[in-house]
C-alpha positions as CSV (number, residue, x, y, z in Angstrom):
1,X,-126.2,-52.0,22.7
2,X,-129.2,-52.2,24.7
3,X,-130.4,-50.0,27.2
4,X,-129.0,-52.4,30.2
5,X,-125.8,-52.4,28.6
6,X,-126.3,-48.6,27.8
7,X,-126.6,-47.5,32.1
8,X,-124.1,-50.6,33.0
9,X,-121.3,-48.5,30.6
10,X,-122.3,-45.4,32.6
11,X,-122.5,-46.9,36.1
12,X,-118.9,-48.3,34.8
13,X,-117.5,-45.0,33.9
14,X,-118.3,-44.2,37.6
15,X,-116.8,-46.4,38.7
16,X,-116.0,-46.4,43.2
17,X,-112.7,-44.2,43.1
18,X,-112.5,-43.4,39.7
19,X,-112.8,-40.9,37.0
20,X,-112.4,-40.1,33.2
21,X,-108.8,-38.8,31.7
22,X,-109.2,-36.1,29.2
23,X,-107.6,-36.7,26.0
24,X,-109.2,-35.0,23.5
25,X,-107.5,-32.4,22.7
26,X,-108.5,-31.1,19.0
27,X,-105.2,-30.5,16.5
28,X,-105.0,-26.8,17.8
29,X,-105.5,-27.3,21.3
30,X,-102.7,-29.7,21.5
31,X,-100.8,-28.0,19.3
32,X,-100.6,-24.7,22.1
33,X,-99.7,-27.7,24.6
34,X,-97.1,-29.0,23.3
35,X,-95.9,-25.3,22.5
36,X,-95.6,-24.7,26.0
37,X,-93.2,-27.5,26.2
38,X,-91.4,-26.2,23.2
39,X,-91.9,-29.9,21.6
40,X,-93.4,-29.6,17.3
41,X,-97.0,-30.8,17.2
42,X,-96.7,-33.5,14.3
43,X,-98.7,-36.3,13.9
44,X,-95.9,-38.6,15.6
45,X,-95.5,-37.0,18.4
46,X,-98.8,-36.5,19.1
47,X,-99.1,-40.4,19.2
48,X,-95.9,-40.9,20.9
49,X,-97.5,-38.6,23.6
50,X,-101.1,-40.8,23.9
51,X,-99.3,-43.1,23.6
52,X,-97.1,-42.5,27.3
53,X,-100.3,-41.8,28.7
54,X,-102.3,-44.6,27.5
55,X,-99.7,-47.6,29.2
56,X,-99.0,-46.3,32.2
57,X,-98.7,-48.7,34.5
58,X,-101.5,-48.9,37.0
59,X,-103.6,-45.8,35.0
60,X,-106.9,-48.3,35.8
61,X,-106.7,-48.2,39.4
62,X,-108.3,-44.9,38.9
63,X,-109.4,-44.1,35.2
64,X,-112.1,-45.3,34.0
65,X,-112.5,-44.3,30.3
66,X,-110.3,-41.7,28.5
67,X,-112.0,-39.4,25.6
68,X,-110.5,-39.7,22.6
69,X,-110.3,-37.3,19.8
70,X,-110.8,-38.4,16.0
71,X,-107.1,-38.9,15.1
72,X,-105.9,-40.5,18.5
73,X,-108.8,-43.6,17.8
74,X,-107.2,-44.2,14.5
75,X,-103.9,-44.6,15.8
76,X,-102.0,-46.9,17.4
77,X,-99.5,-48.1,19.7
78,X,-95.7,-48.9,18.9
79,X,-96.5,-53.0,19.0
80,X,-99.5,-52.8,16.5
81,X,-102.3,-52.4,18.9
82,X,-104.9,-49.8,18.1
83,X,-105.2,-47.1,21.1
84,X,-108.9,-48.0,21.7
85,X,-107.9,-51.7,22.2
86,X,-104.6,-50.9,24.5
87,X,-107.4,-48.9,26.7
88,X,-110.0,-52.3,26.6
89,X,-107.1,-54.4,27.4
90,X,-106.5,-52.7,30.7
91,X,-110.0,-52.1,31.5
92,X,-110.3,-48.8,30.5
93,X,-113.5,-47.7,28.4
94,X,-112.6,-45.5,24.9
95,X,-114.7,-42.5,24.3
96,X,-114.7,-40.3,21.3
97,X,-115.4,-36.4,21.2
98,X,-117.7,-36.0,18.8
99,X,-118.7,-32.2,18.4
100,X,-116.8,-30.1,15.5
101,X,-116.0,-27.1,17.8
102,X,-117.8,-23.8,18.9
103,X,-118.9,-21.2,16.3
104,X,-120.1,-18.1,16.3
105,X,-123.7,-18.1,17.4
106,X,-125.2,-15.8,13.8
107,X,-126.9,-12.5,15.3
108,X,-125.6,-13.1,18.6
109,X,-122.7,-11.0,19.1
110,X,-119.9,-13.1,21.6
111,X,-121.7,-16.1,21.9
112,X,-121.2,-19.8,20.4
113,X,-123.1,-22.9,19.4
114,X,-121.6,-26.0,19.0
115,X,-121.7,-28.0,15.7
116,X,-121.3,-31.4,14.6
117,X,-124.6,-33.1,14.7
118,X,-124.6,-33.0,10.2
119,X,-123.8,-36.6,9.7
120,X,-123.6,-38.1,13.2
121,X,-125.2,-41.2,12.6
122,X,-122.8,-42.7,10.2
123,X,-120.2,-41.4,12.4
124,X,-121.6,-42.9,15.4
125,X,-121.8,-45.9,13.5
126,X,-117.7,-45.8,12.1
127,X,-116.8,-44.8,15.9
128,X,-118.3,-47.4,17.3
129,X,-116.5,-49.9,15.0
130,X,-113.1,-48.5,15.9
131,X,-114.1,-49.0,19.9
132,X,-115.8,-46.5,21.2
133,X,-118.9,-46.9,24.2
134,X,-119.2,-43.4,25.3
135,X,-119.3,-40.1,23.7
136,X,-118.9,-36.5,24.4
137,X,-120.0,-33.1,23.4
138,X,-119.3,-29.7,24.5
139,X,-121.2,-26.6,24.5
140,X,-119.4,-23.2,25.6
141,X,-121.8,-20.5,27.7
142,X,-120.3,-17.6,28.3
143,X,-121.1,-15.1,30.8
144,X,-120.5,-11.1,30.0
145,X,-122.3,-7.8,30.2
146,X,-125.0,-8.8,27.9
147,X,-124.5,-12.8,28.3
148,X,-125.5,-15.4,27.4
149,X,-128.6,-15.0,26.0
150,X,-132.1,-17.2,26.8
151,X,-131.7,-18.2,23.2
152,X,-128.2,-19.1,23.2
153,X,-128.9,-21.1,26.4
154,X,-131.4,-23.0,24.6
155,X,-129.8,-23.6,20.9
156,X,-127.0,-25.6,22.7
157,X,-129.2,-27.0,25.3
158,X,-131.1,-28.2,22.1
159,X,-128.2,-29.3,20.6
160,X,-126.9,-31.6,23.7
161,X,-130.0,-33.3,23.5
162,X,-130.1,-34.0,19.8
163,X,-126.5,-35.3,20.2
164,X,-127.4,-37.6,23.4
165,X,-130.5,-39.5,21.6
166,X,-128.4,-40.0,18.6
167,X,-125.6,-41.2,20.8
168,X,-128.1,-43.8,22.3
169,X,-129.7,-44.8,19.1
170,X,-126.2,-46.0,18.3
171,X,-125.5,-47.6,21.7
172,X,-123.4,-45.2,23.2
173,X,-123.2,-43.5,26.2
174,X,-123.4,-39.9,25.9
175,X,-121.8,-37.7,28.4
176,X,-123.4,-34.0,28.1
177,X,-121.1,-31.4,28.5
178,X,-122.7,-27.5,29.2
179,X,-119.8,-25.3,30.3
180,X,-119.9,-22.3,32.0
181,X,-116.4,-20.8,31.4
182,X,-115.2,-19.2,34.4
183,X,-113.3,-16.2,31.8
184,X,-114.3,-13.2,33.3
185,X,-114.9,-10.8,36.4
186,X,-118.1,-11.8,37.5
187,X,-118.9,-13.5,40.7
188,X,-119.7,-16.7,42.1
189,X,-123.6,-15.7,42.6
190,X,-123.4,-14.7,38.9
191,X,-121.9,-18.3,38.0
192,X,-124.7,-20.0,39.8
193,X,-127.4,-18.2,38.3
194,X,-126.0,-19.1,35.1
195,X,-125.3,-22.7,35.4
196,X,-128.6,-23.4,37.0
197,X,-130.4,-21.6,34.5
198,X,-127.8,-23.4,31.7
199,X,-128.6,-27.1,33.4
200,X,-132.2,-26.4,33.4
201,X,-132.4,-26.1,30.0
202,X,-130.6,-29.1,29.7
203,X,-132.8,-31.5,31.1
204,X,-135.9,-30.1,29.8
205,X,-134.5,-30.4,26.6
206,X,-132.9,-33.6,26.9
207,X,-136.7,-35.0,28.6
208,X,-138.4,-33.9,25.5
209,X,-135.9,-35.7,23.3
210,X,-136.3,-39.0,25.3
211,X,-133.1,-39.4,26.1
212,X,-132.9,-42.2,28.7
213,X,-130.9,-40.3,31.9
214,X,-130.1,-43.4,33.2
215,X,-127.7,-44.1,30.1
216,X,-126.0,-40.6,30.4
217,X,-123.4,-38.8,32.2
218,X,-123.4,-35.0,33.2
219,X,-119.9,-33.3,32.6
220,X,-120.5,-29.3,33.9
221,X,-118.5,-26.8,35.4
222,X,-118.1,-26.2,39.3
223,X,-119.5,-23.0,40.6
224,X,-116.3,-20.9,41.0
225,X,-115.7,-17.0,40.6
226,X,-114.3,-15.9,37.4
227,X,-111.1,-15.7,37.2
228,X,-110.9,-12.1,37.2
229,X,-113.2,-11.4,39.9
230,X,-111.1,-9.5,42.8
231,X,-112.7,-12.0,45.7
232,X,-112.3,-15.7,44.9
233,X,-114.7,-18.0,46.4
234,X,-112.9,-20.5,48.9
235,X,-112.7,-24.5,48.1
236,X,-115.4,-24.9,50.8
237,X,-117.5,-22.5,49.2
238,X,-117.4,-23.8,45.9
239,X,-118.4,-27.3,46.8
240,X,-121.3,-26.2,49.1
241,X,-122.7,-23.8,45.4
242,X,-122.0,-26.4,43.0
243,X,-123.8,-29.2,44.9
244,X,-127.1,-26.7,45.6
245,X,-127.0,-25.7,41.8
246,X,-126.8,-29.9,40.8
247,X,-129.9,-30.6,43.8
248,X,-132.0,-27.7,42.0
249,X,-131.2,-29.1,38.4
250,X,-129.9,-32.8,37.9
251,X,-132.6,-35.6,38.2
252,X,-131.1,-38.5,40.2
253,X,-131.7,-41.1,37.3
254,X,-128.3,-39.5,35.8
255,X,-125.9,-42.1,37.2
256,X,-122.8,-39.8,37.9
257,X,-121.6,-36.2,37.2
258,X,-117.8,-35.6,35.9
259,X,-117.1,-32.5,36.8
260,X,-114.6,-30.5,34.0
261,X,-111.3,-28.8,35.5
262,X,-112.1,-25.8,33.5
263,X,-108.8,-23.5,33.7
264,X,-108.2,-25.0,37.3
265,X,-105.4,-25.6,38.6
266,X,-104.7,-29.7,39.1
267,X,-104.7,-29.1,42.7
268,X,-107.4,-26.7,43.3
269,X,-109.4,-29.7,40.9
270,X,-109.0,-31.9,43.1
271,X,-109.5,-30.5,46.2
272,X,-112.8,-29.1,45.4
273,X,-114.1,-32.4,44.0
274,X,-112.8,-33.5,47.6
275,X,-114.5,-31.5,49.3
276,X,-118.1,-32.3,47.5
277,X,-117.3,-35.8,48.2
278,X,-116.7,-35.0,51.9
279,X,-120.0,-33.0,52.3
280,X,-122.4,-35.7,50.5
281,X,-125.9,-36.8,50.4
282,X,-126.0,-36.2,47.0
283,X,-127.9,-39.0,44.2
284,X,-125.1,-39.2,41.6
285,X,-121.5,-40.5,41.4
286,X,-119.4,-37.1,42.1
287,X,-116.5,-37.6,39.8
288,X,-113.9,-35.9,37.5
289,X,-113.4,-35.9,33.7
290,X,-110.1,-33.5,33.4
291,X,-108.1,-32.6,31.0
292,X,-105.0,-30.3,31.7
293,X,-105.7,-30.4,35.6
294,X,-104.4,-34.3,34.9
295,X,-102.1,-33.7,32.2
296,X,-100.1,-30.4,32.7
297,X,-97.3,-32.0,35.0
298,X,-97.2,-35.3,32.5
299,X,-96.1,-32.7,29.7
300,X,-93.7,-30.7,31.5
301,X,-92.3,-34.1,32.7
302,X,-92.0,-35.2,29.4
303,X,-91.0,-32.1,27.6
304,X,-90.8,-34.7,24.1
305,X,-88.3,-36.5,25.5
306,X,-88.8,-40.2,25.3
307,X,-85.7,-41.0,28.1
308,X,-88.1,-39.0,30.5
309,X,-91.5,-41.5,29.7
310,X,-91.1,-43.1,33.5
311,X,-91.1,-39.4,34.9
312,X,-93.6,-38.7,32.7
313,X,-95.9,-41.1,33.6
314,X,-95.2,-41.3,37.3
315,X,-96.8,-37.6,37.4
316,X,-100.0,-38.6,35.7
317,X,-100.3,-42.0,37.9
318,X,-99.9,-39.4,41.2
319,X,-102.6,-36.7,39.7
320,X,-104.9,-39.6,39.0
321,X,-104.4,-41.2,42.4
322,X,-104.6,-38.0,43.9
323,X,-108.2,-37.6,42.2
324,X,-109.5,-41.0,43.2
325,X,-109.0,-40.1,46.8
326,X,-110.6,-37.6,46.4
327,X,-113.4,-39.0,44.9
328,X,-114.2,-40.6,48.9
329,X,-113.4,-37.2,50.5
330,X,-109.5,-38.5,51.6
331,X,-108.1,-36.3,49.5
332,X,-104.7,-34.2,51.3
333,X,-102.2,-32.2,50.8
334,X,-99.9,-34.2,52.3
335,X,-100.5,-36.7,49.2
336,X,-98.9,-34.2,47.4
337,X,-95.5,-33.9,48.9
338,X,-95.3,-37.8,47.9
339,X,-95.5,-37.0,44.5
């Protein structure tokens, strides 16, 4: 893939009125899901459950792409059809998630550094075969007494920026993904500092590595008050923090930013990427990559019961058209009483 093709994939990702679905999940993740549903996390039904996602009717009108995890791009659909080409077919992009997980960060007591980049290349190379054009990689920060660190900061940064011109070299789109997990007491100040000091690190690594911006998409955290902290920041607050923390940090070659729901709930999601739409004047595509906050009322409508796949389906097509309003700023809560 060239490097045209490389920032006409991103631009495509962000799409007018669109954003990313979420799907995955690693074998453990999905696993405490699906236990929440009381529904056995086997192979099957894992794919059964893709699957419900991945054809529902009029899911393009406001997806874009949809991240994949290693097992889910190997599968495939009940008429033969591997799940990367049930997503083309539709005009959806595949992705792949590409990191092996957090790990403890040696002689760094509560913090983590994400691993994967051993062998990347080759599989780059097998994941683009199966159908992927965009990748993604996730590194945890987390704030505490003590944390995080300047050097934990910078090993992931580091890392993100090793994974991104790899990605490239392969002709995929890479979508960076520093989170600042909102777990904790601290306040929204405290977030900002962090995820402005976290992003800053990102660029300067990702500049020194070449990456090409232009072929990249930024997937961070909003700035919100941790979830324990006794005064929560309001949704017009948050938008007005996150979008002076991306001004200060993000260079306006990065085509979009994706913003993660990160323990959200689907509502709140959406209204603050509403409202960061409705303030504007901002470089980038403001758009949404989420998980759960698109997901959770698809599982509970489901609940592994294939006679409920409709129901199922009709709450994700709501929760994504709900999220591509609100990537214009004509997001309301009326739209949710017409779920």
């Amino acid at each position: 893939m060239s490097l045209a093709d490389l920032v006409s994939t991103a631009d495509a990702l962000v799409a007018t009125g669109k954003g990313i679905l979420a799907a995955d999940e690693s074998t453990g993740t999905i696993k405490k899901r699906f236990d929440s549903i009381t529904v056995e996390s086997t192979e099957e039904n894992r794919r059964l459950y893709r699957q419900l996602l991945f054809t529902t009717e009029g899911l393009a009108d406001f997806i874009s792409g949809v991240i994949l995890f290693d097992e889910t791009i190997r599968q495939s659909a009940d008429d033969g059809r591997a799940f990367p080409e049930v997503l083309s077919s539709q005009g959806i992009l595949p992705g792949i998630k590409v990191d092996t997980g957090a790990k403890d960060l040696a002689a760094f007591p509560g913090e983590k550094i994400t691993e994967g980049l051993d062998g990347i290349r080759d599989r780059y190379a097998e994941y683009r075969d199966l159908g992927a054009r965009f990748a993604k990689w996730r590194a945890v920060i987390t704030i505490g007494d003590a944390t995080p660190t300047r050097e934990c900061i910078h090993a992931n940064a580091h890392a993100l920026a090793r994974y991104a011109a790899l990605a490239q070299e392969a002709g995929i789109v890479p979508i960076v993904e520093p989170e600042v997990l909102m777990d904790g007491d601290h306040t929204i100040e405290r977030c900002r500092e962090v995820t402005e000091a976290t992003l800053a690190a990102v660029y300067q690594e990702m500049g020194e590595s070449r990456v090409v911006l232009d072929g990249t998409l930024l997937k961070p955290n909003m700035i919100v008050s941790g979830k324990g902290c006794p005064s929560q920041a309001d949704v017009q607050q948050v938008a007005e923090e996150t979008i002076l923390v991306l001004k200060r940090t993000v260079p306006a070659a990065v085509p979009g930013i994706v913003f993660l729901s990160g323990g959200q709930s689907s509502e709140l999601a959406t209204a603050h990427l509403n409202a960061m739409n409705a303030i504007g004047g901002v470089p980038w595509e403001l758009s949404f990559s989420y998980g759960r906050a698109l997901q959770e009322s698809t599982l509970k409508a489901w609940g592994g019961n294939p006679i409920k796949a409709a129901a199922a389906q009709k709450a994700l097509y709501h929760r994504a058209k709900c999220n591509g309003a609100a990537r214009f700023g004509d997001y309301t809560d009326k739209m949710e009483d017409a779920a």
